[in-house]
N, CA, C and O of each residue as an XYZ file, in Angstrom:
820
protein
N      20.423    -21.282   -115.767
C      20.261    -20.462   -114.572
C      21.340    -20.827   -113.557
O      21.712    -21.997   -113.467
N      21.930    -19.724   -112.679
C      22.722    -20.323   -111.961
C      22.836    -20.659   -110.296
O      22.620    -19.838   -109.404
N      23.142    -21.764   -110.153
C      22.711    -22.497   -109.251
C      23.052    -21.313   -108.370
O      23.550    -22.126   -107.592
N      23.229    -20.273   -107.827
C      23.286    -18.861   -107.194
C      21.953    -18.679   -106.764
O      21.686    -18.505   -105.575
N      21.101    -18.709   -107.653
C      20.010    -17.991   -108.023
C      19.072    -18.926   -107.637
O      17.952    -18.493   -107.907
N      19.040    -19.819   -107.218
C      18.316    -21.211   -106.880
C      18.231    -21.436   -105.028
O      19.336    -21.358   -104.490
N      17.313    -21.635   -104.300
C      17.441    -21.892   -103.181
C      17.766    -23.558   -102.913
O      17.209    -24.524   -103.436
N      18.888    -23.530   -101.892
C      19.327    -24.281   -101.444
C      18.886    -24.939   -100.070
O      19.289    -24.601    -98.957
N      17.847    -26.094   -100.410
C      17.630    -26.945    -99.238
C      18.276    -27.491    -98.348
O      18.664    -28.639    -98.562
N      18.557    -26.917    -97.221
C      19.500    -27.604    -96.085
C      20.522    -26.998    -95.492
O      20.438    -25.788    -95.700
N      21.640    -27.335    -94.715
C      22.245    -26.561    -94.537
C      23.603    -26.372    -95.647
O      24.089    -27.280    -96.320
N      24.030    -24.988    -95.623
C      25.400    -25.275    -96.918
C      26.789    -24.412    -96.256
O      26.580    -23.479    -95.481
N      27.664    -24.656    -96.489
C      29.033    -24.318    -96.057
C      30.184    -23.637    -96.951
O      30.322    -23.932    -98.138
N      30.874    -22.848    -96.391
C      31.596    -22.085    -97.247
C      32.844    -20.736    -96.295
O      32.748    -19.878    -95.417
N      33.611    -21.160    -96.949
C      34.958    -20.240    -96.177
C      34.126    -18.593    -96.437
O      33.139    -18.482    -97.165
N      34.722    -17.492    -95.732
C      34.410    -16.244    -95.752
C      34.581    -15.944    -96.939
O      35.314    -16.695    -97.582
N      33.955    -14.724    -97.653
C      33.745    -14.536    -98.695
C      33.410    -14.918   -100.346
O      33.398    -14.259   -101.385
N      33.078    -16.717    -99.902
C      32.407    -17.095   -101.143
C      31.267    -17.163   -101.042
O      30.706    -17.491    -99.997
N      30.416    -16.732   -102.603
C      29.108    -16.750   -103.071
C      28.569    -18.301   -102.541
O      29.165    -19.373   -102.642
N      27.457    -18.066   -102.046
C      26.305    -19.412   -101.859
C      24.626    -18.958   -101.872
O      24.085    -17.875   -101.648
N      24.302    -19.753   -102.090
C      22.702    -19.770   -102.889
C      21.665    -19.961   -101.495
O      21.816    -20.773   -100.581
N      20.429    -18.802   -101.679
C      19.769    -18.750   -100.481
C      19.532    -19.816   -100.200
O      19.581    -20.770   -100.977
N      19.111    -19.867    -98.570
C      18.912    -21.571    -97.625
C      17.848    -21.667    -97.633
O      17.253    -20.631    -97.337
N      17.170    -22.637    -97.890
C      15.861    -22.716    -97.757
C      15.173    -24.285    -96.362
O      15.948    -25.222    -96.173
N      14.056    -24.279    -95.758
C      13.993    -25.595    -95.452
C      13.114    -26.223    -96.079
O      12.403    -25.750    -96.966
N      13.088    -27.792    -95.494
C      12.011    -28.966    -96.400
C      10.821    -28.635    -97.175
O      10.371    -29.345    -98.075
N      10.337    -27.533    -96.788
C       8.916    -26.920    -97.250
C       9.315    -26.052    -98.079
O       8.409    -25.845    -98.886
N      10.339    -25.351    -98.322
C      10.786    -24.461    -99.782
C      10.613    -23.009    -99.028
O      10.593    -22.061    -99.813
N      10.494    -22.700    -97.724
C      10.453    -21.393    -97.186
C      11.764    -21.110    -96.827
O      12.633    -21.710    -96.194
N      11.664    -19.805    -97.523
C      13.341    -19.422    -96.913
C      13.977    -19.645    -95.280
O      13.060    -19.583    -94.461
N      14.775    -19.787    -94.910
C      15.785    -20.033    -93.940
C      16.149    -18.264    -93.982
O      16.835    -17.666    -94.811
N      15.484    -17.763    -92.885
C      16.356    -15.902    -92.655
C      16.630    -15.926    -90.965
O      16.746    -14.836    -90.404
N      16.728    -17.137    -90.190
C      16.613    -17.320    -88.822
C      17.922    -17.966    -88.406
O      18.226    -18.885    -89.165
N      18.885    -17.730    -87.308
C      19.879    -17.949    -86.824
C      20.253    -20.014    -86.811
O      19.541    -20.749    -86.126
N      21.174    -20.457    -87.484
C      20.395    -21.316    -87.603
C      21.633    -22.362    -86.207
O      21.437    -23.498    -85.775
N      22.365    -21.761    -85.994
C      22.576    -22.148    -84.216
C      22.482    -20.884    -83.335
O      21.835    -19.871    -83.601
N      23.414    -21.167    -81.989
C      23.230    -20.415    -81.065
C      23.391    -18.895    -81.398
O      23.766    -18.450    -82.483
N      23.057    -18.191    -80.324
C      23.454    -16.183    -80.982
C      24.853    -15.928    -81.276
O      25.312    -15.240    -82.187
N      25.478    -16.593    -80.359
C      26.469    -15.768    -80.376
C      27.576    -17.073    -81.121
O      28.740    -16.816    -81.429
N      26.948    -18.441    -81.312
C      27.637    -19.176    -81.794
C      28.649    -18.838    -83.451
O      29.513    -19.694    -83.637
N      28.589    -17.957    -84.318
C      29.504    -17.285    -85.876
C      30.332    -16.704    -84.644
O      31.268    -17.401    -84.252
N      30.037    -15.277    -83.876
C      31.353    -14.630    -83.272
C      32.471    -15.664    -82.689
O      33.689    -15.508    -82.780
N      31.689    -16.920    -81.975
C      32.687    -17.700    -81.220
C      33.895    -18.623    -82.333
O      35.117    -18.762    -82.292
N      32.851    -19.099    -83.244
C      33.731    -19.440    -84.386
C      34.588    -18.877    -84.775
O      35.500    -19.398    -85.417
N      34.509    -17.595    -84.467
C      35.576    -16.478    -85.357
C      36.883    -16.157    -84.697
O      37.953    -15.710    -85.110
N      36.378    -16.580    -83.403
C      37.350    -16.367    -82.259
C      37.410    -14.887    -82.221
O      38.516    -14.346    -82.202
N      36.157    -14.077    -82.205
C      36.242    -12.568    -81.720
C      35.006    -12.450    -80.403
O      34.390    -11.580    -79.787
N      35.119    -13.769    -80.458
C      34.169    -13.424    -78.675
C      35.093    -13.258    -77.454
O      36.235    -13.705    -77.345
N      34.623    -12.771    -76.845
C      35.808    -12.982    -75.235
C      34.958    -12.566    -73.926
O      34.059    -11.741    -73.768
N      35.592    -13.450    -73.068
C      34.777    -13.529    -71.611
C      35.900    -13.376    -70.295
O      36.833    -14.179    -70.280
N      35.816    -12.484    -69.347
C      36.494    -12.389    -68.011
C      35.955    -12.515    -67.248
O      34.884    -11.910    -67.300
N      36.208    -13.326    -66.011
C      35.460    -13.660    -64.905
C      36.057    -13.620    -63.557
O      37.150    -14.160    -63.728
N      35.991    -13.382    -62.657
C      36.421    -12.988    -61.103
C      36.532    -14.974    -60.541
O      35.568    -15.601    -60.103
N      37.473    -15.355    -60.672
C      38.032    -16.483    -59.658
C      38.031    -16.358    -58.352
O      38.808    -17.031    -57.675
N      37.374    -15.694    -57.926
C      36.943    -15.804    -55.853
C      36.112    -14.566    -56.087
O      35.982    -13.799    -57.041
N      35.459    -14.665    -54.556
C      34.535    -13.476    -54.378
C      35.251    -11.771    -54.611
O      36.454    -11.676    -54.367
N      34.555    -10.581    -55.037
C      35.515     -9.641    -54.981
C      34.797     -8.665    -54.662
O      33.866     -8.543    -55.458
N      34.800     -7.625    -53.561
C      33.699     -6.868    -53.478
C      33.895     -5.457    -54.516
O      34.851     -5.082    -55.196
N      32.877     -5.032    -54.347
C      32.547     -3.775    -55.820
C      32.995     -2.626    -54.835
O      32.752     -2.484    -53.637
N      33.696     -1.880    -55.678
C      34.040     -0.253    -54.596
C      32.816      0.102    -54.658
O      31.923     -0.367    -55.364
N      32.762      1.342    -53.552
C      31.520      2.511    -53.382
C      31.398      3.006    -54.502
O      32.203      3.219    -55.409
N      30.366      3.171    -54.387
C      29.975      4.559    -56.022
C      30.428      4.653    -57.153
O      30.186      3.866    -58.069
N      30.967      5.395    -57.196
C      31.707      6.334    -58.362
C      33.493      6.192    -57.672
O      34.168      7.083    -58.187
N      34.174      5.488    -56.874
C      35.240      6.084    -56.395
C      36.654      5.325    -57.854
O      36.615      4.227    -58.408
N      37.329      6.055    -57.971
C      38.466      5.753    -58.665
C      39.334      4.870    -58.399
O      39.981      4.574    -59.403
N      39.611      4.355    -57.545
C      39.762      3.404    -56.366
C      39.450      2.130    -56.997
O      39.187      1.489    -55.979
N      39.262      1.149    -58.147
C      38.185      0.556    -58.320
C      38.662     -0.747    -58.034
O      39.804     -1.118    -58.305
N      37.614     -1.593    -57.373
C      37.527     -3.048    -57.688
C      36.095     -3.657    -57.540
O      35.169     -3.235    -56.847
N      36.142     -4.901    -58.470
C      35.523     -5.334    -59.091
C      35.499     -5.883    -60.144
O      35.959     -6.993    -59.877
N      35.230     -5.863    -61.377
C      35.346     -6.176    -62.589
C      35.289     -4.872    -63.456
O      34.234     -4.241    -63.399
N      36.036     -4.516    -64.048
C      36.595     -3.610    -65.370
C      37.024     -4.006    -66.423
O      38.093     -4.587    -66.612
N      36.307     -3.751    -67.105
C      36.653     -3.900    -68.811
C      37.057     -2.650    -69.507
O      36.428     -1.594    -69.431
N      38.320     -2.865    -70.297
C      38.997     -1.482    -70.399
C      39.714     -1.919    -71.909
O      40.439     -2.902    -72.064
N      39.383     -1.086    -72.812
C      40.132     -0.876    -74.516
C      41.058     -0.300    -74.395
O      40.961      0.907    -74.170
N      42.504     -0.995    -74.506
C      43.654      0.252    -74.590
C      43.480      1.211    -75.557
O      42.752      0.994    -76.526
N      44.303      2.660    -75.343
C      44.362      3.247    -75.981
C      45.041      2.765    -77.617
O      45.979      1.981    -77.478
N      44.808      3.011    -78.681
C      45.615      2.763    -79.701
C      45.000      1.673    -80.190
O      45.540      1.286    -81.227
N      44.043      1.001    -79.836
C      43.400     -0.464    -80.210
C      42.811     -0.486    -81.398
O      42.582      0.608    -81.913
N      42.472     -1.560    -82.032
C      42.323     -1.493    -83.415
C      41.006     -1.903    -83.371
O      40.476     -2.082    -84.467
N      40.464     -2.062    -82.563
C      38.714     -3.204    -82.385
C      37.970     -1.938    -81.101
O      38.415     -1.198    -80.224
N      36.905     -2.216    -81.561
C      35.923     -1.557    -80.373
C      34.995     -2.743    -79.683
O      34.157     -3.442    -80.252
N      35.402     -2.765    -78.248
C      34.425     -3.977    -77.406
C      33.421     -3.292    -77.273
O      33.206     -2.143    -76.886
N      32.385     -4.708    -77.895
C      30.947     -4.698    -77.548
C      30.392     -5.270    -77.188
O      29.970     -6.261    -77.783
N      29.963     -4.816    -75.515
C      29.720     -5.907    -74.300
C      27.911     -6.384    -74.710
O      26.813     -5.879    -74.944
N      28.567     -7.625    -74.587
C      27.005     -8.404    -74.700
C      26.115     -9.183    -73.939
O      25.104     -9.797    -74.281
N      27.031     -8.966    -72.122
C      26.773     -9.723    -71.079
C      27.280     -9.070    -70.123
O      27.946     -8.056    -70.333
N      27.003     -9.639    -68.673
C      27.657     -9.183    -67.707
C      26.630    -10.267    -66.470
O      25.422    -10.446    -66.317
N      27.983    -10.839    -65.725
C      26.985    -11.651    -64.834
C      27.267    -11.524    -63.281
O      28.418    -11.352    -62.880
N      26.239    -11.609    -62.455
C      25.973    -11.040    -61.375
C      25.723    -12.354    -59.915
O      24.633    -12.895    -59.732
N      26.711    -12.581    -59.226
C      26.493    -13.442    -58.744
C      26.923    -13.400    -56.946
O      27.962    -13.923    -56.544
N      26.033    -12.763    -56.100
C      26.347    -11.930    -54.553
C      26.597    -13.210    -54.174
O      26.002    -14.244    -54.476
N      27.721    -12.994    -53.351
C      28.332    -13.836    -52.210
C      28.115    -14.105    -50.970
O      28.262    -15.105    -50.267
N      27.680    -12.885    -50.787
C      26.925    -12.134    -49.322
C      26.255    -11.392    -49.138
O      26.632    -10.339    -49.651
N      25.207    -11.302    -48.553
C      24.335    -10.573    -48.184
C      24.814     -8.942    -48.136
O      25.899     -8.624    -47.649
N      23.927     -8.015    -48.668
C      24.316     -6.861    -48.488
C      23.685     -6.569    -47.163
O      22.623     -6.964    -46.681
N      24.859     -5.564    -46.578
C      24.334     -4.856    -44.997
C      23.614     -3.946    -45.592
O      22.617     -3.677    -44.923
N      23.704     -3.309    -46.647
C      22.863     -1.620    -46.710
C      22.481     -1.493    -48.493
O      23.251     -1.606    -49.446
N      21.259     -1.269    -48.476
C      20.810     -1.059    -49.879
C      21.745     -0.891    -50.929
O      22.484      0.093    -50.890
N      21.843     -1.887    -52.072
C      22.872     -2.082    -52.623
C      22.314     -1.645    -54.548
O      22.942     -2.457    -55.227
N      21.953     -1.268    -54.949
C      21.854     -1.121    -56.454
C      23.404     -1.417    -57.069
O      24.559     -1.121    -56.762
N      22.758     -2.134    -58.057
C      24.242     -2.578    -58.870
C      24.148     -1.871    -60.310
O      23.119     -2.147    -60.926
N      24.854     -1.194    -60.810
C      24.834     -1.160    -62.563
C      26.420     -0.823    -63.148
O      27.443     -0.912    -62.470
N      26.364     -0.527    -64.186
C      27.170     -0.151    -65.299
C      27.911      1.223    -65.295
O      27.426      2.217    -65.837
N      28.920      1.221    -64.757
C      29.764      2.396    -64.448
C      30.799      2.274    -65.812
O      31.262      1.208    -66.216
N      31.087      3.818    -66.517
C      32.226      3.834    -67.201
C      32.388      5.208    -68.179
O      31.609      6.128    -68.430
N      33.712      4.920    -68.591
C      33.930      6.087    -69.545
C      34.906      5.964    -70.461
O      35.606      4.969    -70.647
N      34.952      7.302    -71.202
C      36.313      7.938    -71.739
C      37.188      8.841    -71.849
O      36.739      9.908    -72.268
N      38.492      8.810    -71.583
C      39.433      9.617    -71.204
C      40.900      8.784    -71.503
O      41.246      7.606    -71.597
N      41.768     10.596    -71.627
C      42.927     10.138    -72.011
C      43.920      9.530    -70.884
O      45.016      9.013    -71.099
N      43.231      9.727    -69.534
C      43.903      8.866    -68.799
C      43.753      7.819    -68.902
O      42.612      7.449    -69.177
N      45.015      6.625    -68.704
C      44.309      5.243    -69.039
C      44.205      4.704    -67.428
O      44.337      5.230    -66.323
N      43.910      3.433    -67.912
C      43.059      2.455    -66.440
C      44.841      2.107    -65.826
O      45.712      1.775    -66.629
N      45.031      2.209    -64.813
C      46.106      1.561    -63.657
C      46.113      0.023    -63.970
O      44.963      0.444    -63.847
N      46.222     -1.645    -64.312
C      45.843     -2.425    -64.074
C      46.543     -2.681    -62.979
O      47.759     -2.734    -63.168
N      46.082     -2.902    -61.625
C      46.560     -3.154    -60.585
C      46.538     -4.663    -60.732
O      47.560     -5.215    -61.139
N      45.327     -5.471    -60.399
C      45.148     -6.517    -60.361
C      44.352     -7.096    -61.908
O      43.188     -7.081    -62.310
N      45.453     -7.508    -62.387
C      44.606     -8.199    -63.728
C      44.028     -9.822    -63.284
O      44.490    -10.696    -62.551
N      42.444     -9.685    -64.362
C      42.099    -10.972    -64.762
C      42.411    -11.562    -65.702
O      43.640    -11.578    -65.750
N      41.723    -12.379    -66.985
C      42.883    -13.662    -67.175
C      41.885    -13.358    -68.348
O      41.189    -14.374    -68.365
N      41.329    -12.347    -69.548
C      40.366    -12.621    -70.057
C      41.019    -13.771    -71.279
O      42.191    -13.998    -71.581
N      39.526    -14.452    -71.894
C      40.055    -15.617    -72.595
C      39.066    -15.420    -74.056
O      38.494    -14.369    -74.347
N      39.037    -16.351    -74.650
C      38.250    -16.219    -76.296
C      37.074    -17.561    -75.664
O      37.325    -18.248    -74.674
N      36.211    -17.644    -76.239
C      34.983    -18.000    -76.118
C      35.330    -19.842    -76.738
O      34.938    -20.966    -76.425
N      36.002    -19.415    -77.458
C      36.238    -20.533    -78.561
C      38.159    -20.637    -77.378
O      39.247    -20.061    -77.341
N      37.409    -21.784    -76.657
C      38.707    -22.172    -75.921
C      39.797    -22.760    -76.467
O      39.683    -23.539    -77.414
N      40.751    -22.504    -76.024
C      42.320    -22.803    -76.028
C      42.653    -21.686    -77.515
O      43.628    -21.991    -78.202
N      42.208    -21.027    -77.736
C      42.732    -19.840    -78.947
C      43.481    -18.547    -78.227
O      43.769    -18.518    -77.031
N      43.729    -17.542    -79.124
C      44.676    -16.751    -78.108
C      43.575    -15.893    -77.759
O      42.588    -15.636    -78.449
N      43.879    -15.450    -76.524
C      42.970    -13.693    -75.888
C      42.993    -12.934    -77.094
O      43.700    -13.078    -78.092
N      41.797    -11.818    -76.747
C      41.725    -10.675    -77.629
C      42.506     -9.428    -77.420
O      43.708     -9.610    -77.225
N      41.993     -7.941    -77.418
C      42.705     -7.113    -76.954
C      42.267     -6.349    -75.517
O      42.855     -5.495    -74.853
N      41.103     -6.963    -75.349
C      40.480     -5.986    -74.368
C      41.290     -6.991    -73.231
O      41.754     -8.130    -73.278
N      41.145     -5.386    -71.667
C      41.890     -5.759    -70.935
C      40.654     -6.127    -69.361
O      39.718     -5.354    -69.158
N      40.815     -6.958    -68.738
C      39.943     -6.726    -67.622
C      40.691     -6.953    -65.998
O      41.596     -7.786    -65.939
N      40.398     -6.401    -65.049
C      40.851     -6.124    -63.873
C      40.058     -6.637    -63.073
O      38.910     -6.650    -63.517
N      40.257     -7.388    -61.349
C      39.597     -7.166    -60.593
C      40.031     -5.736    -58.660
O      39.597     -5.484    -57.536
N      41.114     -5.355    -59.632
C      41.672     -4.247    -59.401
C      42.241     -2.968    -59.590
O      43.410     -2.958    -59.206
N      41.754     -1.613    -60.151
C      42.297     -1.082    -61.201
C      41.892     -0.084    -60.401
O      40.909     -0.130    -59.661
N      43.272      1.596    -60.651
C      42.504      2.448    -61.100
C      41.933      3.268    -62.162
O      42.673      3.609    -63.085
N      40.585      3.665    -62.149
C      40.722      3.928    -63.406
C      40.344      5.629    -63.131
O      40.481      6.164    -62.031
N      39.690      6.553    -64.754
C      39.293      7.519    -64.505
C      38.190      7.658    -63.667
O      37.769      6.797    -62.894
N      37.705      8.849    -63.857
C      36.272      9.457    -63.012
C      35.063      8.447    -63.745
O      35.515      8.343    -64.885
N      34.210      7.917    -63.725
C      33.277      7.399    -64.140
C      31.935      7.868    -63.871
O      31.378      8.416    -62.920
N      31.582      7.451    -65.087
C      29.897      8.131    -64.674
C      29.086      6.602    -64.693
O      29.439      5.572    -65.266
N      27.828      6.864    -63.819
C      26.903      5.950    -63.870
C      26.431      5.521    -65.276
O      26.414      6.472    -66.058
N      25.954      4.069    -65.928
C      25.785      3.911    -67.326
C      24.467      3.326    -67.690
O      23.850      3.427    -68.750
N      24.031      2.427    -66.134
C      22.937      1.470    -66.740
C      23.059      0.898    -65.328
O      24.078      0.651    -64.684
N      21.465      0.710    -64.929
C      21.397      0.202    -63.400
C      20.884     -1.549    -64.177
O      20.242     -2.086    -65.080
N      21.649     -1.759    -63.136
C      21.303     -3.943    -63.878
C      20.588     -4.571    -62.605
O      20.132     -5.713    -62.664
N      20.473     -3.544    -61.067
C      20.116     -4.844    -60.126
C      19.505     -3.864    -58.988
O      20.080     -2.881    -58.521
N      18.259     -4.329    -58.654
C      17.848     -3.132    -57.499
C      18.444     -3.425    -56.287
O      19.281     -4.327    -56.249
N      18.124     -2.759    -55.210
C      19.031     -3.061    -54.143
C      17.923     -3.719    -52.838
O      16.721     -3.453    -52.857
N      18.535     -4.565    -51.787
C      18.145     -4.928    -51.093
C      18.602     -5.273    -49.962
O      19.751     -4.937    -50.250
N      18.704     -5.658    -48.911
C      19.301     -6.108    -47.292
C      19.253     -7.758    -46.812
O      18.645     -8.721    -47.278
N      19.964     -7.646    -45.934
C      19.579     -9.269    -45.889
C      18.362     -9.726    -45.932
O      17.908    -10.681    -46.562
N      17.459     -8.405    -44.667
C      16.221     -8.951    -44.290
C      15.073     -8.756    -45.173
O      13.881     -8.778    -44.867
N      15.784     -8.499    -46.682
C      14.816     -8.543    -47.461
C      15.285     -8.809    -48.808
O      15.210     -7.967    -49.703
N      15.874    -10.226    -48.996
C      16.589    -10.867    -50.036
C      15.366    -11.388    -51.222
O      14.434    -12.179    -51.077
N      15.813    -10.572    -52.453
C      14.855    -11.613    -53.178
C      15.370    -12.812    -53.724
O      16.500    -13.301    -53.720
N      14.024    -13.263    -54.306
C      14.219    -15.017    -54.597
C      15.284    -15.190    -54.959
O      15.587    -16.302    -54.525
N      16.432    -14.627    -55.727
C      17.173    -15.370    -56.571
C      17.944    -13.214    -56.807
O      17.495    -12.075    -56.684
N      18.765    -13.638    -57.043
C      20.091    -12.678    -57.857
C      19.891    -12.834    -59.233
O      19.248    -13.838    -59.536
N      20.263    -12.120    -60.143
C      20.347    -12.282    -61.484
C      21.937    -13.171    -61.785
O      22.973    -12.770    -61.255
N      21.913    -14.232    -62.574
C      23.429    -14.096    -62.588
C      23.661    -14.011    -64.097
O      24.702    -14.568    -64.446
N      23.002    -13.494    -65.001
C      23.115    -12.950    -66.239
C      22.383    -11.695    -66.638
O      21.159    -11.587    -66.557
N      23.140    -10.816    -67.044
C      22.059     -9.451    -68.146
C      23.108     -9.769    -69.397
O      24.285     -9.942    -69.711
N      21.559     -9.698    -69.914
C      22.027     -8.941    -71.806
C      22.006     -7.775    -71.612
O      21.069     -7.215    -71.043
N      23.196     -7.098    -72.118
C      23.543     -5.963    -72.778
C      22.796     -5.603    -74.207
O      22.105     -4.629    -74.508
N      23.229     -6.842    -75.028
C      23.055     -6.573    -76.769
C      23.709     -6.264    -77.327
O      23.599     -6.382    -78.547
N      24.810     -5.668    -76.721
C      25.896     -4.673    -77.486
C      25.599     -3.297    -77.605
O      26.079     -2.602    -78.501
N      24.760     -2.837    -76.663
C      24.321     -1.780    -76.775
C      24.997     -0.644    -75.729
O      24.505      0.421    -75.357
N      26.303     -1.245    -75.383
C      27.409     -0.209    -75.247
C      29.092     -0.476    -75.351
O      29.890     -1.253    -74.828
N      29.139      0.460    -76.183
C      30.604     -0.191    -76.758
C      31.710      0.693    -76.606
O      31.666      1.825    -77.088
N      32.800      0.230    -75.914
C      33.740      0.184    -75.445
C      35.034      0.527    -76.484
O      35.850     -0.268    -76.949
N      34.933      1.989    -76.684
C      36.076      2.475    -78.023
C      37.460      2.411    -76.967
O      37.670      2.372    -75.755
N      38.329      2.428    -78.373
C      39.626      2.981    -77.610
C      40.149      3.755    -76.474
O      40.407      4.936    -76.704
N      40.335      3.334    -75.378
C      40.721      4.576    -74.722
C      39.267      4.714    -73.413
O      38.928      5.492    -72.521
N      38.759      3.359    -74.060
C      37.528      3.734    -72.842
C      37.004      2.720    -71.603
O      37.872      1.847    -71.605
N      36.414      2.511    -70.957
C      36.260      2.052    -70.092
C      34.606      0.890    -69.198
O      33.641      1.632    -69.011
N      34.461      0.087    -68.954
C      33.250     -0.495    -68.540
C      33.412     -0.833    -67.359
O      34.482     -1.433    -67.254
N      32.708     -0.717    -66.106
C      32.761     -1.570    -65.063
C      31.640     -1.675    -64.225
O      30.770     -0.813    -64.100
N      31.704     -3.056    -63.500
C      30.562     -3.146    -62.512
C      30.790     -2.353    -61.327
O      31.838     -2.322    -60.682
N      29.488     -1.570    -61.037
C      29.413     -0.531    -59.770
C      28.051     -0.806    -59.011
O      26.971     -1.338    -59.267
N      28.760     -0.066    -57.775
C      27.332     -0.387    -56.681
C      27.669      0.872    -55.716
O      28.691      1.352    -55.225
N      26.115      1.190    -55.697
C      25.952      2.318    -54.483
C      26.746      1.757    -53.080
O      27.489      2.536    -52.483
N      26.589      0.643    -52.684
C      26.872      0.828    -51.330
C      27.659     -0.743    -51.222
O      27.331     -1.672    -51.961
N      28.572     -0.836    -50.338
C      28.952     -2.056    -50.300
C      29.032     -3.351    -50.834
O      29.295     -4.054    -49.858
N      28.948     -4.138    -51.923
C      28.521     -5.544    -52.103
C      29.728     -6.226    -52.588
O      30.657     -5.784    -53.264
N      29.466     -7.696    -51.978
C      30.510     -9.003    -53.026
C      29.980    -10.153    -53.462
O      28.945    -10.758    -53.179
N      30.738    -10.322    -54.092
C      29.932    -11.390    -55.141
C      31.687    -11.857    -56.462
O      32.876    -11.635    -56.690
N      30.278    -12.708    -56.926
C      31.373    -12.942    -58.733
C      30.750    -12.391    -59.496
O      29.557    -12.124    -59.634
N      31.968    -12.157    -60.208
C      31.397    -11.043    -61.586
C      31.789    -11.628    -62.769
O      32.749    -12.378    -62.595
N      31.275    -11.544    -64.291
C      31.884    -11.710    -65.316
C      31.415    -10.617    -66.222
O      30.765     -9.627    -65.884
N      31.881    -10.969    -67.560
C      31.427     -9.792    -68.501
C      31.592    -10.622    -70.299
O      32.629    -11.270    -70.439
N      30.981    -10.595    -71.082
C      31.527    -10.999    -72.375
C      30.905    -10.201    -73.413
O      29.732     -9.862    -73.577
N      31.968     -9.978    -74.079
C      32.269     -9.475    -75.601
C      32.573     -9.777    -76.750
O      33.179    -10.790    -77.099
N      32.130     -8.829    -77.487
C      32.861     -9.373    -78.778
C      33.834     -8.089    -79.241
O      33.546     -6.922    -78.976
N      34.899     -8.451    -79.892
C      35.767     -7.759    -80.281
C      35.777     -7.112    -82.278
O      36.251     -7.945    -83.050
N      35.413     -6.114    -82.760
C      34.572     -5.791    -84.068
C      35.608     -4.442    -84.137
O      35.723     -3.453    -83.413
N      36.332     -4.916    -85.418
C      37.217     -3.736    -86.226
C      36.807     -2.570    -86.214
O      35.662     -2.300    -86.580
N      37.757     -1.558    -85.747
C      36.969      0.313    -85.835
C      36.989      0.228    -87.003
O      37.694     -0.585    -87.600
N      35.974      1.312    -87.728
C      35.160      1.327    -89.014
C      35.097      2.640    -89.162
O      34.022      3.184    -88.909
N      36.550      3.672    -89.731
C      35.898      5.376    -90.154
C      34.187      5.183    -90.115
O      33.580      4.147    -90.389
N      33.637      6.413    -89.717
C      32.605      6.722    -89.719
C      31.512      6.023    -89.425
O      30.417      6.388    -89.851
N      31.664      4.886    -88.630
C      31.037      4.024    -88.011
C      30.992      3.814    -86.412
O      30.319      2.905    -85.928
């Protein structure tokens, strides 16, 4: 029989694409559970990547084209589609006027302005950047609203604590040619980040 076909107690190791024999633990029950962190295989792979705002930066109004803040943007022609799996939220100052924060973005053949670039990096430090591009100054296209991440509030009615992480999941992804950014109805600053993973376009996928 071949040792393939046999479960393997413990942990076992192996370059990409060689055969290895299901994992099992001490008790003989299969191993089908992550067996480090989530996102710890992408970081190994060096297809994770993270951008983050180095000083406070406030978020434009609305919807305006104008943008600053944090933008995450796929050049056109790119060979990978970003799939944001984070985004972190961290106010500097008190908002003067009801502030909702979420997920502004799009696609179009105009591309993003990078006015002011950030510095994005790979997860798995000192490796090279990926392809995605991020700004804390850009213009970009028209954007539509995508996903509200933060209700809004005033000084005189601050709750306990800010979020300074959302999961995404990857449950919006960032093709060629397209666009992500943090938006807010009305005034706010703060630090921002965002992280991804970077995953080969796939015909028909």
């Amino acid at each position: 029989m071949s040792d393939l076909s046999l479960q393997r107690i413990g942990p076992t190791s192996g370059g990409s694409g060689t055969a290895a024999p299901f994992r099992g633990d001490g008790t003989g029950a299969q191993a089908v559970t992550d067996a480090h962190g989530r996102y710890a295989e992408a970081a190994r792979r060096g297809s994770l990547f993270y951008a983050a705002s180095q000083a406070a930066q406030a978020i434009s109004v609305a919807l305006a084209t104008a943008y600053t803040g944090l933008c995450l943007s796929n050049p056109a022609g790119s060979k990978v589609n970003l799939e944001l799996l984070s985004v972190g939220l961290a106010l500097s100052v008190a908002p003067a006027a009801i502030a909702p924060i979420g997920l502004i973005g799009g696609q179009s053949t105009t591309a993003v302005v990078h006015t002011t670039p950030l510095l994005p990096a790979s997860t798995l430090l000192g490796t090279p950047r990926g392809v995605g591009l991020a700004d804390s100054v850009a213009t970009i296209p028209t954007p539509l609203w995508l996903q509200l991440l933060m209700g809004g509030f005033t000084a005189a009615a601050l709750p306990s604590t800010s979020p300074a992480d959302v999961d995404i999941a990857g449950k919006w992804i960032i093709p060629p040619g397209g666009f992500i950014a943090i938006g807010a109805l009305t005034a706010v600053t703060g630090l921002w980040s965002a992280l991804w993973e970077e995953v080969p376009v796939i015909a028909g996928l």
